[in-house]
C-alpha angles and dihedrals in degrees: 000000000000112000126184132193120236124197111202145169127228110240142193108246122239144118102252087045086052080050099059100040102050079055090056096049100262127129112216113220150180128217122197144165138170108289102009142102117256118249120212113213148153137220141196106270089226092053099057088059099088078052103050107024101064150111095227133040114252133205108243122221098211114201104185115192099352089310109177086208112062120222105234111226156166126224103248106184136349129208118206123191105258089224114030091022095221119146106271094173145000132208115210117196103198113224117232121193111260102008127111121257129187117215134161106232130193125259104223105184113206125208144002125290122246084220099056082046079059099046108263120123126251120223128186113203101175119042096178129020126203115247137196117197139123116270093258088061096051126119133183091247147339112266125192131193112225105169094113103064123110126198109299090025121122143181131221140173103275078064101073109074126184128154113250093015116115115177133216098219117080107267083239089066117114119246100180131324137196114231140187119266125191091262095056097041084059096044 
């Protein structure tokens, strides 16, 4: 599981507060869990980046205010600016030993399919499933091996087995499937 540090500063809340610090290249946010107080923070915009900006879903270490004990998180929710697409606000879930938790992962599929060697077409339907599982069972993303289709082979959500993971998608949903082009039909 891919796990980042985050170094962070308690704030007041506000929207002219909001307002300064996003000026001066900080991204207001909010971190909350079942049973806990909400803590108001800000980060360094360049730091959120390896957060935000990427392919899996991390962990986040979260050190408020010089903590010696990190916070352990998922990103929740993340609002760009409609216009210059920078961060204006991150959501943060904490993540709490032995509770359910209910995040959207990344399908990564690995490797190449014996069926586009062979001349079919890959095609990926679903790019994230939804996922509920408690936080020791987590992982960034969902990744497949499909090394192994052949041309009018596909794979769907019942496929994917994994102890402690229950998904939100019904198990008949297509993940990705191999299919027939012109140049294989004729082969």
């Amino acid at each position: 599981m891919l796990q980042i540090d985050l170094k962070t500063f308690p704030r007041e809340t506000g929207r002219k507060i909001a307002k300064e610090l996003r000026q001066n290249d900080f991204v207001p946010c909010v971190f909350y869990a079942k049973g806990k107080e909400n803590i108001n923070f800000y980060a360094k915009a360049k730091d959120l980046k390896p957060i935000v900006y990427t392919a899996h879903k991390p962990i986040v270490k979260l050190y408020v205010n010089d903590a010696t004990e990190p916070i352990d998180c998922i990103v929740k929710d993340i609002v760009f600016d409609p216009v210059t697409d920078k961060i204006m606000h991150i959501d943060f879930l904490g993540l709490l030993p032995n509770h359910l938790v209910k995040v959207e992962l990344p399908v990564i599929l690995v490797g190449t399919p014996i069926g586009a060697r062979l001349g079919g077409k890959l095609t990926q339907v679903i790019h994230k499933i939804g996922l509920i599982t408690t936080p020791e069972l987590l992982t960034s993303s969902i990744e497949i091996d499909i090394a192994t289709l052949n041309i009018g082979q596909q794979l769907q959500v019942k496929d994917i087995e994994k102890e402690g993971w229950k998904f939100t998608l019904p198990p008949s949903a297509l993940i990705c499937s191999v299919s027939a082009t012109r140049v294989a039909e004729g082969k």
